[in-house]
Structures are given as C-alpha cells and as structure tokens.
Legacy VTK file of the C-alpha trace (Angstrom):
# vtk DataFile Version 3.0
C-alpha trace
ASCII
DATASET POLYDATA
POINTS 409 float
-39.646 11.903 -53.387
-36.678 10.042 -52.700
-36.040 12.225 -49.748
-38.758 11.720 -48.215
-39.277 8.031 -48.461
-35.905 7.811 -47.304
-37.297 9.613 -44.045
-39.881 7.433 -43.392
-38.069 3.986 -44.401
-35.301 5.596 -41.565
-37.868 6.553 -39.315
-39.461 2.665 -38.817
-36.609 1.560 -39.323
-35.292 3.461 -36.092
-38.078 1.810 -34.106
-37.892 -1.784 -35.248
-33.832 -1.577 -33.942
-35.150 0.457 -30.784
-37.663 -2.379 -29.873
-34.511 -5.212 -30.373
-32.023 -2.875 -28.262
-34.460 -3.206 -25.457
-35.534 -6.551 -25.579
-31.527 -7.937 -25.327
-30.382 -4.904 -23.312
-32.629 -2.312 -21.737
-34.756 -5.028 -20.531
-33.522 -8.008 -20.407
-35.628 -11.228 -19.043
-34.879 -12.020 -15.334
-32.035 -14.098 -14.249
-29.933 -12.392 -17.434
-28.416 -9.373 -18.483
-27.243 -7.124 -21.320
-24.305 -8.971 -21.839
-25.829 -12.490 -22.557
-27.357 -11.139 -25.351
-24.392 -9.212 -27.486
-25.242 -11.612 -30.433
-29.200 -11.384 -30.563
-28.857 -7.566 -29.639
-26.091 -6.280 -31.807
-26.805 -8.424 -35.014
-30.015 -7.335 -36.102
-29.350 -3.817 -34.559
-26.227 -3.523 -37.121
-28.205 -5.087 -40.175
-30.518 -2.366 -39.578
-28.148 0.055 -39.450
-26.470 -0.466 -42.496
-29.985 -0.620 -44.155
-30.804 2.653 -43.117
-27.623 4.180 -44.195
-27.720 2.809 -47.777
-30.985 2.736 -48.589
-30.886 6.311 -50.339
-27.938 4.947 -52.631
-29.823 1.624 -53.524
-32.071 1.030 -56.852
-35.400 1.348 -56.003
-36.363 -2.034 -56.888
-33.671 -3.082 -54.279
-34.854 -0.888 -51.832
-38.385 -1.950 -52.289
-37.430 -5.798 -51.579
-35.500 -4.816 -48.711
-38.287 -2.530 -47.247
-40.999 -5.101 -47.839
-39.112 -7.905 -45.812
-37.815 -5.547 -42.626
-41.358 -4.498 -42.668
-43.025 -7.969 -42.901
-40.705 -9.751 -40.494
-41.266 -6.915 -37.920
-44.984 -7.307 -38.188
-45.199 -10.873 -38.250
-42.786 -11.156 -35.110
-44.629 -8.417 -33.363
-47.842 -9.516 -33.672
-46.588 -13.065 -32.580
-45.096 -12.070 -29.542
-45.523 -8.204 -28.485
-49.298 -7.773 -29.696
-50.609 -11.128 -28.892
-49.253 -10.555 -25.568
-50.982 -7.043 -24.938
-54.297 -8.878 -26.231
-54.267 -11.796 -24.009
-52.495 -10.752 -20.739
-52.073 -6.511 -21.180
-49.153 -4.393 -21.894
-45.352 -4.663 -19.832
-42.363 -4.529 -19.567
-41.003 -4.421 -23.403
-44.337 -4.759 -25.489
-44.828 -1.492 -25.507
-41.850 -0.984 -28.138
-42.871 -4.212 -29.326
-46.320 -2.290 -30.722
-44.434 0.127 -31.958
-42.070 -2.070 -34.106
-45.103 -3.794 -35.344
-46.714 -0.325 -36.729
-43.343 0.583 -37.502
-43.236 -2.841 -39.760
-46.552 -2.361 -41.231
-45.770 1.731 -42.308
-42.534 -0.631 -44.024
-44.219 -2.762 -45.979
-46.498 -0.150 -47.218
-42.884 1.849 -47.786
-41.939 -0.680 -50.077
-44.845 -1.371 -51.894
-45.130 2.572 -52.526
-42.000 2.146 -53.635
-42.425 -1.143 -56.371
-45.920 1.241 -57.567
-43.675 4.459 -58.115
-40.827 2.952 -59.944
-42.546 0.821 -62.088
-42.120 1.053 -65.895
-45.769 1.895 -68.063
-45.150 0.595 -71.479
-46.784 -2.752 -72.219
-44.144 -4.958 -73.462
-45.654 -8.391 -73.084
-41.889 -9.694 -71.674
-41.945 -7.386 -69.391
-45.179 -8.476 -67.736
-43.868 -11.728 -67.401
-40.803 -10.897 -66.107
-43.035 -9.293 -63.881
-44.756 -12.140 -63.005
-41.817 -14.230 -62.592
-40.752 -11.449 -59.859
-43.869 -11.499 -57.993
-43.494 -15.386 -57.908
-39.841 -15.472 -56.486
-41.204 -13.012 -53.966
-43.980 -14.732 -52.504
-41.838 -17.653 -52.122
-39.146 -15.484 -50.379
-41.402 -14.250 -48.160
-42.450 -17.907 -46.720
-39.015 -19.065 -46.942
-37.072 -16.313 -45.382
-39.636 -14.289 -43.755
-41.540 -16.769 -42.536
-38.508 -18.942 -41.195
-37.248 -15.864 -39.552
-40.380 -14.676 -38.036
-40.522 -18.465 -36.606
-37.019 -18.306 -35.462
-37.898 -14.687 -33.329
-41.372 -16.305 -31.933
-39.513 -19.202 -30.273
-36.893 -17.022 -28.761
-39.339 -14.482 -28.041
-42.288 -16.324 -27.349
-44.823 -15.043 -24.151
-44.169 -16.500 -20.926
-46.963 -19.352 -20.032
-49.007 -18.461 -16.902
-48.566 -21.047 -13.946
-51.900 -22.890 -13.311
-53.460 -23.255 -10.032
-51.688 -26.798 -8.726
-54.110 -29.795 -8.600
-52.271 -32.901 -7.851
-54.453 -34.705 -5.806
-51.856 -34.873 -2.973
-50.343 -32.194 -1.210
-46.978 -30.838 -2.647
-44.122 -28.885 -1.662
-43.023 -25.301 -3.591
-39.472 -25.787 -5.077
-36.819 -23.660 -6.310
-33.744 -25.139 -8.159
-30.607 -23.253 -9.437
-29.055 -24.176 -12.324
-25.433 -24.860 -13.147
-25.580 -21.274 -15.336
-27.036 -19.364 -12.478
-31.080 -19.159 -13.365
-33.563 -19.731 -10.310
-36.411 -22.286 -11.555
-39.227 -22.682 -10.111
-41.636 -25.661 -9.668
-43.509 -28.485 -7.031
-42.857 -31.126 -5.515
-45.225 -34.135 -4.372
-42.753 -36.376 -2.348
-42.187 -40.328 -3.031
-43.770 -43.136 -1.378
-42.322 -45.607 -3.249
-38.671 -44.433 -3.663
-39.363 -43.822 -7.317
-39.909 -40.103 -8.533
-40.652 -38.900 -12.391
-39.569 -35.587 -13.761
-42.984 -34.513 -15.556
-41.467 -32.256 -18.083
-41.922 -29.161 -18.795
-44.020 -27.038 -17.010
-46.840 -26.669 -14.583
-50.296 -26.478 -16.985
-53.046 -28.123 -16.492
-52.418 -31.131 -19.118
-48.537 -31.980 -17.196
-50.770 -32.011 -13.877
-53.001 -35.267 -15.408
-49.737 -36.920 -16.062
-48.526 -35.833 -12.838
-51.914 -37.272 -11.168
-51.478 -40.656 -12.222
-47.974 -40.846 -11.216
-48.596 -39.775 -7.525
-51.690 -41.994 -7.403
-49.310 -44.911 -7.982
-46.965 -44.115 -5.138
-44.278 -42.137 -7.349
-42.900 -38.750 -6.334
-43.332 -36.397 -8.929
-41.480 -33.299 -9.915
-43.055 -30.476 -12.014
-40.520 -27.129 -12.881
-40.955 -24.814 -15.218
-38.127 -24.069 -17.792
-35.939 -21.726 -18.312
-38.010 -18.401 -19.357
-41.388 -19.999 -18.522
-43.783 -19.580 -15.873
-42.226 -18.379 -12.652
-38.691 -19.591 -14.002
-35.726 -17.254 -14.646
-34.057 -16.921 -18.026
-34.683 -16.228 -21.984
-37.389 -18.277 -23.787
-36.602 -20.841 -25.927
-39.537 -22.935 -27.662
-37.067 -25.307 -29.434
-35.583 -26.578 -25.627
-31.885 -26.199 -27.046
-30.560 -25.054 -23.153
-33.344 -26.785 -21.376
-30.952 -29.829 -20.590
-29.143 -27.638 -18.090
-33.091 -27.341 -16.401
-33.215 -31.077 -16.410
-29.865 -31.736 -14.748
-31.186 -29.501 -12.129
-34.309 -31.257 -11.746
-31.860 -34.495 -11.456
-29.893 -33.195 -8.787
-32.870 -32.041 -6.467
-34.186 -35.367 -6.791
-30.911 -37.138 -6.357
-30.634 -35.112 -2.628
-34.389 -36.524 -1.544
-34.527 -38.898 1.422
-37.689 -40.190 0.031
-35.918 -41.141 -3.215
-33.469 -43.861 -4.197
-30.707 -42.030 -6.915
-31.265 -44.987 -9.105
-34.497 -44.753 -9.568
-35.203 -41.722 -11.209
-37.324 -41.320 -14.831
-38.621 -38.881 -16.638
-41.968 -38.298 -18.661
-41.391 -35.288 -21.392
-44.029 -34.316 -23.727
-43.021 -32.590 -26.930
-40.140 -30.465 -26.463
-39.829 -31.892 -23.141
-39.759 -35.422 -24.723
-36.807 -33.916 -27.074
-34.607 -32.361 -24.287
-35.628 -35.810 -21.990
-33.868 -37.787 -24.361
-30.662 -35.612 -24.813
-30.115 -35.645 -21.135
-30.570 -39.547 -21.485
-28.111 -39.802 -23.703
-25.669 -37.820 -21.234
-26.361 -38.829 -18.038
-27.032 -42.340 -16.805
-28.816 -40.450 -13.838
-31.937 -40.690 -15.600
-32.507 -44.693 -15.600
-36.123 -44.388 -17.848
-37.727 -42.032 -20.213
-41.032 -41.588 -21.622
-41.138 -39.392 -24.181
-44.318 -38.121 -26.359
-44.290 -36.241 -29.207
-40.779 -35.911 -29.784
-40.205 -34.162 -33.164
-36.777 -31.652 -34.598
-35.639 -29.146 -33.100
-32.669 -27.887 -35.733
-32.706 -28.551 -39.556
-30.481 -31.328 -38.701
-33.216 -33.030 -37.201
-36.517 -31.825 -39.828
-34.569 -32.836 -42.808
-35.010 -36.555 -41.589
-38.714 -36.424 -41.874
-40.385 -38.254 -44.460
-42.049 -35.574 -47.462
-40.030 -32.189 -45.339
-36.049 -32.801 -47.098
-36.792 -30.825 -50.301
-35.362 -27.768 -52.180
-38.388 -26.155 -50.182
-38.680 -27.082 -47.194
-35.175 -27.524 -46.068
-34.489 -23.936 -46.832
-37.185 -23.158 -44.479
-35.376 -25.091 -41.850
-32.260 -24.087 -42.431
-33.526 -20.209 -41.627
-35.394 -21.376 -38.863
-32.314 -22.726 -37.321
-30.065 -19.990 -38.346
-32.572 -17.180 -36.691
-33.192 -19.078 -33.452
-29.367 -19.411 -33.335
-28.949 -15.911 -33.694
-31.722 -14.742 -31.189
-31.054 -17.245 -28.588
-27.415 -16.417 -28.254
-26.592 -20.314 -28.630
-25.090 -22.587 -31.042
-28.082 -25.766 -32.199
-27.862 -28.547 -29.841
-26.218 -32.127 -31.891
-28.707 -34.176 -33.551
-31.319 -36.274 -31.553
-30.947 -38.851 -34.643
-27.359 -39.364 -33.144
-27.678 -39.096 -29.118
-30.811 -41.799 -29.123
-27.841 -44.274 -30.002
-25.896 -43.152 -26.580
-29.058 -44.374 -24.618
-29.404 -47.918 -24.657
-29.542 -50.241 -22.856
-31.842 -47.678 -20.648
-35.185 -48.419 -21.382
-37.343 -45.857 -23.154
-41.317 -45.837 -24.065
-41.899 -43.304 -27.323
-45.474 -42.004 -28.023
-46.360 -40.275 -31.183
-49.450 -39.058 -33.126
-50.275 -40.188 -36.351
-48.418 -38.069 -38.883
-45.578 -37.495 -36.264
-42.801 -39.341 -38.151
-39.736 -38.414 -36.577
-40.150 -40.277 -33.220
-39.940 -43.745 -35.411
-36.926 -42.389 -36.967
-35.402 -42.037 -33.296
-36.767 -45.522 -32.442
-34.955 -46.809 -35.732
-31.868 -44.894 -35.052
-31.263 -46.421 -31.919
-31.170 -50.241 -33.255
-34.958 -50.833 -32.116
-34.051 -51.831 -28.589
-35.588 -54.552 -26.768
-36.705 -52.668 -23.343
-37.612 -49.507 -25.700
-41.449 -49.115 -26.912
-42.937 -47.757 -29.686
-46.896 -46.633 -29.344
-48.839 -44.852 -32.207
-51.731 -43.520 -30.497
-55.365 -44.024 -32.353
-56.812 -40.644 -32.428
-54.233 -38.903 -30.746
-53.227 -35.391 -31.614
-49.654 -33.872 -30.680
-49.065 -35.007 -27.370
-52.721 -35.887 -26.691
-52.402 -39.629 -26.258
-53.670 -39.185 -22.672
-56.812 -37.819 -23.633
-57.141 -39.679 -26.637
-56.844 -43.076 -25.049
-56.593 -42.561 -21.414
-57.092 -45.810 -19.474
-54.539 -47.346 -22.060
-52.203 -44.365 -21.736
-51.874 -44.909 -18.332
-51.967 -48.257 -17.952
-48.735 -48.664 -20.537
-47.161 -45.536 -18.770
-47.490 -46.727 -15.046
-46.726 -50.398 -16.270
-43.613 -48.881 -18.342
-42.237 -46.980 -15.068
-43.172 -50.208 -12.568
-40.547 -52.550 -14.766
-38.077 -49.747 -15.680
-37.821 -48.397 -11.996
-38.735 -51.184 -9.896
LINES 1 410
409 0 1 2 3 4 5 6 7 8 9 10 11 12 13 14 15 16 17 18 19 20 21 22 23 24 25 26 27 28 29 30 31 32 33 34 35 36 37 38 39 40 41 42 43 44 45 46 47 48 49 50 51 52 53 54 55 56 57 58 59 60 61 62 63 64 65 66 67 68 69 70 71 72 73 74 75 76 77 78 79 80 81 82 83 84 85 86 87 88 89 90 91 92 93 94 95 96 97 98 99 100 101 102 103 104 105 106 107 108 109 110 111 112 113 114 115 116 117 118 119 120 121 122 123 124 125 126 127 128 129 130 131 132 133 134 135 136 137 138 139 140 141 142 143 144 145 146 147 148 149 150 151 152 153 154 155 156 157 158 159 160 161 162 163 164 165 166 167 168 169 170 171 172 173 174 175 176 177 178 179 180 181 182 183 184 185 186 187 188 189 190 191 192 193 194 195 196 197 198 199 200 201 202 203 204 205 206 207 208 209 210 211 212 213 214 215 216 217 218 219 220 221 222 223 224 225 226 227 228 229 230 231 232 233 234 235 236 237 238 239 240 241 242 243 244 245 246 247 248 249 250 251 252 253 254 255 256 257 258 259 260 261 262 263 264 265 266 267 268 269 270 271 272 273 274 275 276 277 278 279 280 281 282 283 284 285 286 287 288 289 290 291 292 293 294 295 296 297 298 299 300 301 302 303 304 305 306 307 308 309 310 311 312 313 314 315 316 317 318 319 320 321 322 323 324 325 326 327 328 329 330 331 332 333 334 335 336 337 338 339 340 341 342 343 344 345 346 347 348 349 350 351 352 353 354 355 356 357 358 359 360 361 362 363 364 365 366 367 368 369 370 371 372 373 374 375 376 377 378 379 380 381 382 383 384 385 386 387 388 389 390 391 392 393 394 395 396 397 398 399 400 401 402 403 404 405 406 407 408
C-alpha cells in the first residue's frame, strides 16, 4: 500500500512543481524572463522535491498533513488563478498546467485523507477520540492560517490579467507607451491639459478609473490613465499588493513632466485602493507629485494589517505574516517599508484621504502623519471600497475637483 500511495502522492506532486517551473521559467509573463524569477521558481520547486523524496520514509500521520496541505494550496491557487481564468476568458498560455496542478491538488488531498482513514487506530479509548478531536481542530485552523495565507499570497502574484475597457473619456485622447526605469513597456492614454494641470488616475484603464478620469478632463485637467505592471496591455509580473508599482508611477511622472501642455509643478495624482497605497509611497519620495488623492488605502504587508483596529491578534497576525512571506516569495521582491512611516515624509504636500466605513487604516495614515492642515479626511456615507463616487457622486466630485483647484492652482 505504501508503494503505491507513494506513486500517486509523487505523481501530483510532479505536476504541481511542473505547473510552477513554467509559470517562472518556461513561460514567463512579457517584459521578463527566467531569470527574474530564480526565487518564486526554484523555492517551491525544491520544497516539492524534497517532499517527494521523503515522503516514503515519513509516519503516515506526517505524510497525511503534508499531503493534505500541497494538495489544498494547489487547488485553492489553481482554481483562483488558472481555472477561473479558463472559465471567464478560455485557456493560454500557462493555464493549461495550471488545470492540471489543480486536479493534481485535488487527487492530493484525497491522498492524504486516504491516508489519515488507513492509518487510523480502531480501539475506542475515549482519550484518544479527543486527542482526535483536538487534531482535527489544530488542522482546520492550519489550513486558514497557512493555507489560506499562502493561497492569498500565490493569487496576488498570480492573479489574471484585467481586460482593457473600451476608452470613454469624453474627450479625445492620445495612446501612450511609457518605459520604466527596470525595462517594462506600459501601456495607457492620454487626454492632454488645458489648464496646465494633469492627474495620474491610478491604476488602470476600467470603466470605474474612466468616471474619475471624466470629471477631471471636464474641468480642464489633463489626465493620464496606464495600466500597471502585469495588467492590461502592460508588461511585467502581477502584483495585487502594488509593492513595485512605484517604479510605474515614476514613469507616469516623467511622461507628464516632458508635456508642453503641462507645468512640472503641477502634477497630482488620484489612486484608488492599491493605487491610493503606491500614490502615497511615491509621495513620500518624490516631491514631483505636488497633491494626492487617495481612496481606499488599506495594508499591503503585515507591517501595515497589524495596525488595524480588531486584525493584531494571535490569529490574525499569523495570517498576515504568511500572506506577506508568500507574496515575498512569489513576487521575487522584498515588502515595500511601512505606509504608517512614509505618510510622515509627505507633508507639507497636501493630501485628500477617502475611506469606507469599516476601512480603518486610512485614519491611522491620517493620524500618523500629525493630522496636517492642507490634508483631508472624508468617510463616505454609504460608500463601499473605493465606491465613494458612486455612493455620493455630486459631493465626490465637488470635494475632489475643489481639492485639486487649491492644491494645483
């Protein structure tokens, strides 16, 4: 028996490390190559490795545990990424190992649990059953701790690229493409300045960043829409957390900076969500960008989540932790400093944050940064993440457009 389920454990596990080899190396995203991915490709490739060639000399309760959670992260990922990709868009490029990784997860989990069934003991010593109990306990919480802060650590460095919507902006624009310091091509519009203002509407191209965009241009500002690095039409490897989408930002900055139609001083930026997080790192490093508005800013490393109110406990900053750790790991890149500590390099640049109800890091930031006179604080009524426009939208843009006419006058 042992033979054989050590067959079948090798077998998936064979795919799994197949379907990571050619994500980081066989086919890598565009703009990249096998060799910016040694860490994400060669890590989890190894760990599987050595899994497969000791799992015939492990106890079986061990190998069980260590079947269960290969197999559950592999199916969790997959489905996140590989098989909700095939569903919504269709099949390419590396999905179609992706699939198989997922099955391949699935046949582990069902490995393991074969396994646990097999091995376990008949008599009906009351301990035992508890001890039992106290097992299957631990294990579901491993398995939203680890698993789960793994799986979520894979999704955001793994994540399917968002389709470019059709442009309506109400003015005619111009197609851009900017080059980063680190070599990607991004790609984006353009609707020039006739005011010699222009806002970075950050990031992306979809239909809700065009409304923002909208209101801008119908005020006389230029606006500037990219998307980042492994989105859209853009070059490079997805990243949901934003940790290198500063470098996208400084390239938006320096296309703007070369316009005729726009005066280098007076340049802001509107970021929503992640885009509100990387807006105010690059504020914090660059006086280039003289005003930010920033919605929905919340943590992007456990540094970050264990500020918020209810989330720092022997739970959930676990969860963080291996959150951080994975997308570390998968994204080739070391976690950006704390947003809690570059807010207080900003001032005395003005800044307008907008958060949802429930959103309670973006007062933290506005805290952190000594409450500065020219910064704003808004709590939108009925807003969900990043829906204050549509919550409240003559208000929205009347503070907005009213926040950019003093900042960048």
């Amino acid at each position: 028996m042992l033979g054989r389920e050590t067959a079948v454990a090798r077998a998936t596990i064979a795919v799994v490390g197949l379907h990571y080899a050619d994500v980081a190396f066989l086919q890598p995203e565009p703009g990249t190559s096998a060799a910016d991915h040694l860490v994400s490709g060669l890590v989890p490739i190894g760990l599987l490795a050595a899994l497969a060639a000791l799992y015939p000399r492990m106890r079986a309760g061990l190998r069980a545990a260590l079947a269960i959670f290969v197999g559950l992260f592999a199916l969790v990922s997959g489905t996140a990424t590989s098989v909700s990709h095939v569903l919504g868009e269709g099949a390419s490029g590396d999905d179609y190992t992706g699939v198989l990784a997922t099955l391949g997860g699935g046949l582990l989990v069902v490995t393991g649990a074969f396994t646990l069934w097999r091995s376990r003991k008949l008599d009906r010593k009351a301990r035992r059953y508890v001890r039992r109990a106290m097992i299957a306990v631990a294990g579901v919480v491993v398995a939203v701790e680890v698993v789960g802060g793994a799986a979520l650590g894979y999704y955001a460095t793994h994540r399917p690229r968002s389709a470019v919507s059709d442009p309506n902006l109400a003015r005619p624009h111009e197609e851009v493409t900017l080059t980063t310091s680190d070599g990607l091509r991004l790609e984006g519009w353009y609707v020039p300045s006739r005011n010699r203002a222009a806002v970075l509407v950050f990031p992306g191209r979809s239909g809700n960043k065009q409304h923002h965009a909208r209101n801008l241009i119908g005020r006389g500002y230029g606006v500037l829409l990219i998307d980042n690095r492994g989105q859209g039409a853009s070059e490079g490897d997805a990243n949901a957390f934003g940790w290198d989408d500063e470098t996208d930002v400084d390239a938006a900055l320096d296309f703007l900076s070369s316009r005729a139609d726009v005066d280098a001083n007076r340049i802001g930026g509107l970021g929503l969500s992640v885009g509100g997080e990387t807006l105010l790192e690059t504020a914090a490093h660059t006086d280039r960008l003289r005003a930010v508005v920033s919605e929905g800013a919340g943590g992007r490393t456990v540094k970050e989540d264990r500020l918020m109110p209810g989330k720092a406990t022997w739970i959930g900053l676990p969860y963080f932790a291996i959150v951080t750790g994975t997308t570390a790991v998968f994204s080739n890149t070391m976690p950006p400093a704390s947003l809690n500590d570059l807010v207080k390099e900003i001032p005395p640049r003005p800044v307008f944050l907008i958060h949802a109800k429930g959103e309670s890091l973006t007062p933290v930031y506005f805290r952190s940064a000594g409450k500065p006179e020219n910064w704003e604080l808004w709590q939108v009524p009925g807003a969900k993440h990043v829906g204050g426009l549509d919550a409240r939208p003559e208000e929205y843009e009347r503070r907005v457009i009213g926040f950019f006419d003093r900042a960048l006058r």
